[in-house]
PDB file as gemmi writes it, atoms N, CA and C in Angstrom:
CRYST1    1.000    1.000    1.000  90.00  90.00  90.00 P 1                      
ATOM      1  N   UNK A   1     -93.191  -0.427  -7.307  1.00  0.00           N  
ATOM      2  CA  UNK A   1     -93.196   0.668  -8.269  1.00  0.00           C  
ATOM      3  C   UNK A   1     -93.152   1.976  -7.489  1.00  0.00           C  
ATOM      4  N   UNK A   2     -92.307   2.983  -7.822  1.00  0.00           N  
ATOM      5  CA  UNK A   2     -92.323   3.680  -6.959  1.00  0.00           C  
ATOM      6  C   UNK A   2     -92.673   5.037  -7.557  1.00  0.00           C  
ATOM      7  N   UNK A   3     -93.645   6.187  -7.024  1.00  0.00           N  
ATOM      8  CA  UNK A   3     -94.220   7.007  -7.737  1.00  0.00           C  
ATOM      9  C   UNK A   3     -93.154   8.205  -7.827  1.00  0.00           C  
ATOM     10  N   UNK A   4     -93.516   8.583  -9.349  1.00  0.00           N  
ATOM     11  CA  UNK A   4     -92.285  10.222  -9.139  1.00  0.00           C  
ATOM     12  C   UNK A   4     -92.756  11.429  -8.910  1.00  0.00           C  
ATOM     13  N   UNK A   5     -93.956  11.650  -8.341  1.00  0.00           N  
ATOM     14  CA  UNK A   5     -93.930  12.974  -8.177  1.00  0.00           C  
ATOM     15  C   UNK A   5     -93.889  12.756  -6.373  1.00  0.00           C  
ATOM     16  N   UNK A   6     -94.483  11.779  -5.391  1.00  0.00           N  
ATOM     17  CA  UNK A   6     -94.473  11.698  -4.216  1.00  0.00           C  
ATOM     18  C   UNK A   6     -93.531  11.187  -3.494  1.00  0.00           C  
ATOM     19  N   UNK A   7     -92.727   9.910  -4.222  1.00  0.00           N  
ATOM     20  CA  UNK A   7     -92.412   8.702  -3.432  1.00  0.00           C  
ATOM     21  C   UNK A   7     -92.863   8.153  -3.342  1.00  0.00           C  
ATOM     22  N   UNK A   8     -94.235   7.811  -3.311  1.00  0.00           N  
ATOM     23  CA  UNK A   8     -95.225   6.437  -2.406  1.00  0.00           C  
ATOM     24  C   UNK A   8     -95.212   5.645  -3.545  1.00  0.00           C  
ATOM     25  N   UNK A   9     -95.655   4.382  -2.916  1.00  0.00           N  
ATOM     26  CA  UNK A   9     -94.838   2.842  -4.436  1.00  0.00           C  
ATOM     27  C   UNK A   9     -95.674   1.987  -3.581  1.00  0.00           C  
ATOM     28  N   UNK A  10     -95.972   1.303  -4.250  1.00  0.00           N  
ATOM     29  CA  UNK A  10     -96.685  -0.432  -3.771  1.00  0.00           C  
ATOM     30  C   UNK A  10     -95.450  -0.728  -3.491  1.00  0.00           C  
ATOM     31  N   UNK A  11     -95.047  -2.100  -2.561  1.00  0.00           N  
ATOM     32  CA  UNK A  11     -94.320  -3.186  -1.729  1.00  0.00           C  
ATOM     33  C   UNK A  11     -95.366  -4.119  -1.580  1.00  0.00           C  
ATOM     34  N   UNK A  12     -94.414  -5.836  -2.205  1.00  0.00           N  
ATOM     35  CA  UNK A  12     -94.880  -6.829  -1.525  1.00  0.00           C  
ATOM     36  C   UNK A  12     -93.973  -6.628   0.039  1.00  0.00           C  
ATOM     37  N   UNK A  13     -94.874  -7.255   0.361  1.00  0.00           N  
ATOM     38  CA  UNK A  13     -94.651  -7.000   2.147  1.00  0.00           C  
ATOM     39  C   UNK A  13     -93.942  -8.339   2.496  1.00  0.00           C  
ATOM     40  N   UNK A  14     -92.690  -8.086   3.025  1.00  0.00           N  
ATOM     41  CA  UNK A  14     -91.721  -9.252   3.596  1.00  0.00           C  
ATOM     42  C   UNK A  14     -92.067 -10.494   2.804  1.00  0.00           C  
ATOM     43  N   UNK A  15     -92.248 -10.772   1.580  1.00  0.00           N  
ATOM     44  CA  UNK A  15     -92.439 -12.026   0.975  1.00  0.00           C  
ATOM     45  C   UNK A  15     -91.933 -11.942   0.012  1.00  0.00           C  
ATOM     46  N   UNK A  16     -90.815 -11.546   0.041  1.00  0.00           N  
ATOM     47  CA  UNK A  16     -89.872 -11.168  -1.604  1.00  0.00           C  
ATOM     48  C   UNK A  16     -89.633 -12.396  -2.120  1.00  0.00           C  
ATOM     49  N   UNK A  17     -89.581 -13.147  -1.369  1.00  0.00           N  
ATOM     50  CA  UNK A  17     -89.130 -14.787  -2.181  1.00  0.00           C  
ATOM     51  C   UNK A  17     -90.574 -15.501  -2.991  1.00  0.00           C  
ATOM     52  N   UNK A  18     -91.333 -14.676  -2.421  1.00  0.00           N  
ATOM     53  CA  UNK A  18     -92.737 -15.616  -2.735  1.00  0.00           C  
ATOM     54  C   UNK A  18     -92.862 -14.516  -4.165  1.00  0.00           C  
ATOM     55  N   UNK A  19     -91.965 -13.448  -4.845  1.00  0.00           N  
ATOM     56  CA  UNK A  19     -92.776 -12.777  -5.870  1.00  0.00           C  
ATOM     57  C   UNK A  19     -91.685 -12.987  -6.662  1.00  0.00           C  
ATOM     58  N   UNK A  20     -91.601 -13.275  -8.107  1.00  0.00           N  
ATOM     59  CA  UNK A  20     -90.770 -13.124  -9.083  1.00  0.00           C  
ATOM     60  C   UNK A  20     -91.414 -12.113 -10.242  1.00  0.00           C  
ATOM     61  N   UNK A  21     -90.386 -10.703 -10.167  1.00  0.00           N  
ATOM     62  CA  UNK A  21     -91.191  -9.922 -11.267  1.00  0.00           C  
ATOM     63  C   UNK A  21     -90.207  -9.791 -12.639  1.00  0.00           C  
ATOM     64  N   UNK A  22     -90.826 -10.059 -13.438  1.00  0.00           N  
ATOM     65  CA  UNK A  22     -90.160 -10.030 -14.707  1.00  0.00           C  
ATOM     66  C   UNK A  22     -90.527  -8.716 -16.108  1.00  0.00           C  
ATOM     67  N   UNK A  23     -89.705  -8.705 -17.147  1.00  0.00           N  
ATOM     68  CA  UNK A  23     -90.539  -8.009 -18.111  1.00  0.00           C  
ATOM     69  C   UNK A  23     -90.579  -8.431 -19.656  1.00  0.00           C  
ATOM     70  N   UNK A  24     -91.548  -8.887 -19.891  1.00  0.00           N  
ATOM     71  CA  UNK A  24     -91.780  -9.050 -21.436  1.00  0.00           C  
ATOM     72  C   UNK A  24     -92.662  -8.431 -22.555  1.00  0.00           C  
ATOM     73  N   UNK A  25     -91.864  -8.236 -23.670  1.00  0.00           N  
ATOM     74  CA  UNK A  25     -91.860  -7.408 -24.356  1.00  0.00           C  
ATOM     75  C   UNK A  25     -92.525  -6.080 -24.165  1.00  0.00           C  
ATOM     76  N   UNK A  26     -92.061  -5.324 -23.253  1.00  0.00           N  
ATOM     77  CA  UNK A  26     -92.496  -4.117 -22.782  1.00  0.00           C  
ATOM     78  C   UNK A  26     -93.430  -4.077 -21.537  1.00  0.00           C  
ATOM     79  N   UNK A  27     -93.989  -5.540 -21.012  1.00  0.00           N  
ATOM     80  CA  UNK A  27     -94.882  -5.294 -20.556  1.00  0.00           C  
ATOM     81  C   UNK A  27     -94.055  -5.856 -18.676  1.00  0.00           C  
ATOM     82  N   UNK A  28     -95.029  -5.459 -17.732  1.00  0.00           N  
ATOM     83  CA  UNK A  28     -94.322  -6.485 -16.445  1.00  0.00           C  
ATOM     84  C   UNK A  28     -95.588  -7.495 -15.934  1.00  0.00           C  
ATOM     85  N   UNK A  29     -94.886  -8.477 -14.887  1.00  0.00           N  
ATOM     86  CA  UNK A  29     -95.296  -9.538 -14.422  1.00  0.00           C  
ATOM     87  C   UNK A  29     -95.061  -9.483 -13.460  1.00  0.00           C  
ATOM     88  N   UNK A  30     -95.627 -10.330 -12.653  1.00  0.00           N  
ATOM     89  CA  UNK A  30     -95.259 -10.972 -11.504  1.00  0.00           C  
ATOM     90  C   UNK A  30     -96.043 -12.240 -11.058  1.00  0.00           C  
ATOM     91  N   UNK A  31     -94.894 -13.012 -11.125  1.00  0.00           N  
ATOM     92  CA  UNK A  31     -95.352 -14.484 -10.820  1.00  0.00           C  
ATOM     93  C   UNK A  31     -95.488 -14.548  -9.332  1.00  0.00           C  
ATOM     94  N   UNK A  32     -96.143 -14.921  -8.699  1.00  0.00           N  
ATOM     95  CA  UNK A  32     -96.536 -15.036  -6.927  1.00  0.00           C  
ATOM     96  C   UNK A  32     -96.800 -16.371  -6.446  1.00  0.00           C  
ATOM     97  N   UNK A  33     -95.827 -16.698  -6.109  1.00  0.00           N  
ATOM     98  CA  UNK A  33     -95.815 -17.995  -5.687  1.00  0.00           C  
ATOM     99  C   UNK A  33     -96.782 -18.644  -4.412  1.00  0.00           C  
ATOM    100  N   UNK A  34     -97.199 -17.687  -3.305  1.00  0.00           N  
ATOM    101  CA  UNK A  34     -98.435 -17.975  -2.366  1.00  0.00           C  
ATOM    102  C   UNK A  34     -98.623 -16.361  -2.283  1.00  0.00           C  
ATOM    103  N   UNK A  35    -100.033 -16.930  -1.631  1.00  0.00           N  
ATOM    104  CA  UNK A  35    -100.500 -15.420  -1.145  1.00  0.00           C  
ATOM    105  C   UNK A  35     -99.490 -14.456  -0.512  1.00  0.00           C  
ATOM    106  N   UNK A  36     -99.670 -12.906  -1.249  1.00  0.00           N  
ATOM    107  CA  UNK A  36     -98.758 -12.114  -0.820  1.00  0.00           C  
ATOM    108  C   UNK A  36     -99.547 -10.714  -0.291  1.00  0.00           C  
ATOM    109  N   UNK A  37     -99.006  -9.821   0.623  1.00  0.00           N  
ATOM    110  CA  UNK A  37     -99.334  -8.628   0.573  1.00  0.00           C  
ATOM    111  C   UNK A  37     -99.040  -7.486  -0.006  1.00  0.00           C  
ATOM    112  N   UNK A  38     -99.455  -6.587  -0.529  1.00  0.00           N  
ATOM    113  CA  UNK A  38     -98.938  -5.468  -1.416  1.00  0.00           C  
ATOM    114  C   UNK A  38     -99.481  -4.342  -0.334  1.00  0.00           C  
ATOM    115  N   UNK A  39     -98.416  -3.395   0.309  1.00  0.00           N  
ATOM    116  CA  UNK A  39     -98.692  -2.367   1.351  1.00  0.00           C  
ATOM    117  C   UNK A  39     -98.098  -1.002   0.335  1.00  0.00           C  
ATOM    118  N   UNK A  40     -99.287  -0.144   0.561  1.00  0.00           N  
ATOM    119  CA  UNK A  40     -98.818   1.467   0.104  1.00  0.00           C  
ATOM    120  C   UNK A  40     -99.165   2.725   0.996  1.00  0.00           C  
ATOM    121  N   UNK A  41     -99.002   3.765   0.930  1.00  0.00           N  
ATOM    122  CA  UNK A  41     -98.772   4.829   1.992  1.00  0.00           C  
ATOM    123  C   UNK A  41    -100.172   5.187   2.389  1.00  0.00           C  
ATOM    124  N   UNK A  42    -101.103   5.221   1.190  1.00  0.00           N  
ATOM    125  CA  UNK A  42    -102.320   5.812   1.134  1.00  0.00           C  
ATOM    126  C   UNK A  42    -103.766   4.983   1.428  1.00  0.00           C  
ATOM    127  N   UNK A  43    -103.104   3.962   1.648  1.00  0.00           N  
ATOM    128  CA  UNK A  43    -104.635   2.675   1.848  1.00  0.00           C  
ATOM    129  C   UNK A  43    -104.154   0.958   2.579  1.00  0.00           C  
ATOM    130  N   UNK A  44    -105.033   0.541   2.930  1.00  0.00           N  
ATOM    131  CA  UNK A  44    -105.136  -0.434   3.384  1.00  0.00           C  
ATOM    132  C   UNK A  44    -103.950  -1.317   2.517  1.00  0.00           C  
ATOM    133  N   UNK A  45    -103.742  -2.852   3.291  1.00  0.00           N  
ATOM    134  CA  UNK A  45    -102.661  -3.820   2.354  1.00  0.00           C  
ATOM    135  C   UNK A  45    -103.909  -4.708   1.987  1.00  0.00           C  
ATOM    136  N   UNK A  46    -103.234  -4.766   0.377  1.00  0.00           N  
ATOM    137  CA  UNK A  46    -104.169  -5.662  -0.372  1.00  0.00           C  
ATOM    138  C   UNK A  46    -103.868  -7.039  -0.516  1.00  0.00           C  
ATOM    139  N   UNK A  47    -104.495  -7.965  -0.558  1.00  0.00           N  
ATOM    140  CA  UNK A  47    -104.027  -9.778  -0.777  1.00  0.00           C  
ATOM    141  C   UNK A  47    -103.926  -9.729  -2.278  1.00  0.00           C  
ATOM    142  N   UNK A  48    -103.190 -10.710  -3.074  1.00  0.00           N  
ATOM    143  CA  UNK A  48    -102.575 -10.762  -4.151  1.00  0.00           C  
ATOM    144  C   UNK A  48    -102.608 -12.240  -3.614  1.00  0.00           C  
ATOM    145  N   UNK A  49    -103.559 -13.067  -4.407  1.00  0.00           N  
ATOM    146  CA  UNK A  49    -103.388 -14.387  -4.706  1.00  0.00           C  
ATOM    147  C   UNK A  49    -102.622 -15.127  -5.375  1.00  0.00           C  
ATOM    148  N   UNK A  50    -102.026 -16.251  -5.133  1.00  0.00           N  
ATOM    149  CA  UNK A  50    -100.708 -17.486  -6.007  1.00  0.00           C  
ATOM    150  C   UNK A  50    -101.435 -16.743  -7.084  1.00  0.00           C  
ATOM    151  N   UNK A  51    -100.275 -17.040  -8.316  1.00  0.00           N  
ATOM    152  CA  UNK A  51    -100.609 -16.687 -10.124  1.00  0.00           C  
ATOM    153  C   UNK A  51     -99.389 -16.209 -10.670  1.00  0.00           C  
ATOM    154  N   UNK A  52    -100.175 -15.892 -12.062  1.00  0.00           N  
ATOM    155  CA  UNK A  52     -99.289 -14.644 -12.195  1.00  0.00           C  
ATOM    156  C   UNK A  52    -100.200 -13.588 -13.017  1.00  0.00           C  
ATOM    157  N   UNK A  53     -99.528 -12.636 -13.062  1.00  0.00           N  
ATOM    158  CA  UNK A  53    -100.349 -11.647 -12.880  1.00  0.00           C  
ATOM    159  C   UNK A  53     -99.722  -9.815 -13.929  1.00  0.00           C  
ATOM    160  N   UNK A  54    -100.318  -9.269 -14.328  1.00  0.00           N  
ATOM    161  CA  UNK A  54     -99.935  -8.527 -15.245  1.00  0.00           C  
ATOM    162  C   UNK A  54     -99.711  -7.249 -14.739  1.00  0.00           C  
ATOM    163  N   UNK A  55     -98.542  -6.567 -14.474  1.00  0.00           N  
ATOM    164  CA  UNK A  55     -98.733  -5.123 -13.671  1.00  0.00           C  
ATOM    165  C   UNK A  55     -99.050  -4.204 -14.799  1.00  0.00           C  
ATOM    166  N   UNK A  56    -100.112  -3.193 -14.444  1.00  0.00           N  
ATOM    167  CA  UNK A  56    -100.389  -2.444 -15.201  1.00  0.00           C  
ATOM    168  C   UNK A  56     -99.883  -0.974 -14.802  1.00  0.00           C  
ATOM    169  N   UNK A  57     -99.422  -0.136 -15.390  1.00  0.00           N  
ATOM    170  CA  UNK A  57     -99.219   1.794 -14.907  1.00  0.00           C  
ATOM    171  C   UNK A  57    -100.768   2.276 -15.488  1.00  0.00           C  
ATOM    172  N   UNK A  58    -100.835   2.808 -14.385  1.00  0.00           N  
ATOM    173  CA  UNK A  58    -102.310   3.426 -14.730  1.00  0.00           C  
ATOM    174  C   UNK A  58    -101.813   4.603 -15.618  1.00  0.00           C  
ATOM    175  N   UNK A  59    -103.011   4.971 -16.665  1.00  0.00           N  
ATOM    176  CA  UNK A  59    -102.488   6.010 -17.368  1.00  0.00           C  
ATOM    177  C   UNK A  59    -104.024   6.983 -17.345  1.00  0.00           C  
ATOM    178  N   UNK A  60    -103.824   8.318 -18.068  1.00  0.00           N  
ATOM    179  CA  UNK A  60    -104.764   9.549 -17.791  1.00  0.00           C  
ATOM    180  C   UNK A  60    -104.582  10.591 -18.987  1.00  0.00           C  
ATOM    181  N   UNK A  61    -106.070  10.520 -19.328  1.00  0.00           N  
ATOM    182  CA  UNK A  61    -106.010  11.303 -20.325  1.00  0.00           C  
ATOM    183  C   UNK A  61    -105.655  12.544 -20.173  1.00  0.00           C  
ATOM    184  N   UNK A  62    -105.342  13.325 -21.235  1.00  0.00           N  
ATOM    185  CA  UNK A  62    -104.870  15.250 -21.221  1.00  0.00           C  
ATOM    186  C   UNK A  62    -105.150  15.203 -22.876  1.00  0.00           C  
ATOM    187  N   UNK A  63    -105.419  16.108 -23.512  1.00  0.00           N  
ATOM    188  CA  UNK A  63    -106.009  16.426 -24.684  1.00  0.00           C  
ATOM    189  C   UNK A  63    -104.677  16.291 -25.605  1.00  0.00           C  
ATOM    190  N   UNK A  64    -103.364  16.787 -25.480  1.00  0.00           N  
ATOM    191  CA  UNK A  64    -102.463  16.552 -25.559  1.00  0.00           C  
ATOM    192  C   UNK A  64    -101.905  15.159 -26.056  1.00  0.00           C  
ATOM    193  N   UNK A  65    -102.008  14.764 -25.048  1.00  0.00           N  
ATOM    194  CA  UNK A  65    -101.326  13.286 -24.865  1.00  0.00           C  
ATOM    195  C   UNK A  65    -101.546  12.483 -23.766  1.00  0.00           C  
ATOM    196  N   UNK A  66    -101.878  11.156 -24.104  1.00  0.00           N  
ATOM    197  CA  UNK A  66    -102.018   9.841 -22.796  1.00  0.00           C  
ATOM    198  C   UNK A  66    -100.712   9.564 -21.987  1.00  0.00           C  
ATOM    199  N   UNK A  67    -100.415  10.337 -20.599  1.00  0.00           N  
ATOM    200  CA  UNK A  67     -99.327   9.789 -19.900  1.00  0.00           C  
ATOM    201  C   UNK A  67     -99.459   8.976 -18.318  1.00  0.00           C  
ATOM    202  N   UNK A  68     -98.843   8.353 -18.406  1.00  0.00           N  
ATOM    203  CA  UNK A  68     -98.391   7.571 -16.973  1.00  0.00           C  
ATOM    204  C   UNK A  68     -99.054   8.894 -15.862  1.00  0.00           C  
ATOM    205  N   UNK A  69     -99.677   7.881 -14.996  1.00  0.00           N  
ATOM    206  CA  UNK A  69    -100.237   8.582 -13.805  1.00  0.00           C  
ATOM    207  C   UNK A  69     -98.981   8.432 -12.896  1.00  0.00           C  
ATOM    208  N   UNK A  70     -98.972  10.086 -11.871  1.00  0.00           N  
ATOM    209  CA  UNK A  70     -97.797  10.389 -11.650  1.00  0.00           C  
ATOM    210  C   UNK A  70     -98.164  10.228  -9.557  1.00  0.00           C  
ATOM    211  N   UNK A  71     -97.816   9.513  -9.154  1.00  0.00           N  
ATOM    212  CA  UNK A  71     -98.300   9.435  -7.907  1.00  0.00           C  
ATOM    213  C   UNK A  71     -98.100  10.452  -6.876  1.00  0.00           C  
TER     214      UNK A  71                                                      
END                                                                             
């Protein structure tokens, strides 16, 4: 996912075969076939266990309106 106000985006890390990401009905997935790494600009790489798994966009309130957090 890649952020629009910076650039910086999560990456599974060299295990593209091990992740299948899909989208249903509005929402995304990713099926992970073995343990994978997820590397981003700002922090450590995280483990992501076999599954599957629900990607979420973080979102942030404004009095206004609830929008997508903008990285």
């Amino acid at each position: 996912a890649l952020g629009e106000a910076t650039g910086h985006h999560h990456t599974f890390a060299d295990t593209q075969e091990l992740v299948q990401v899909y989208e249903l009905e509005d929402q995304l997935f990713a099926n992970v076939l073995g343990d994978v790494q997820i590397t981003h600009q700002e922090h450590a790489p995280i483990t992501i266990p076999t599954g599957i798994w629900e990607v979420r966009i973080q979102r942030e309130y404004d009095p206004v309106e609830i929008r997508r957090v903008l990285d």
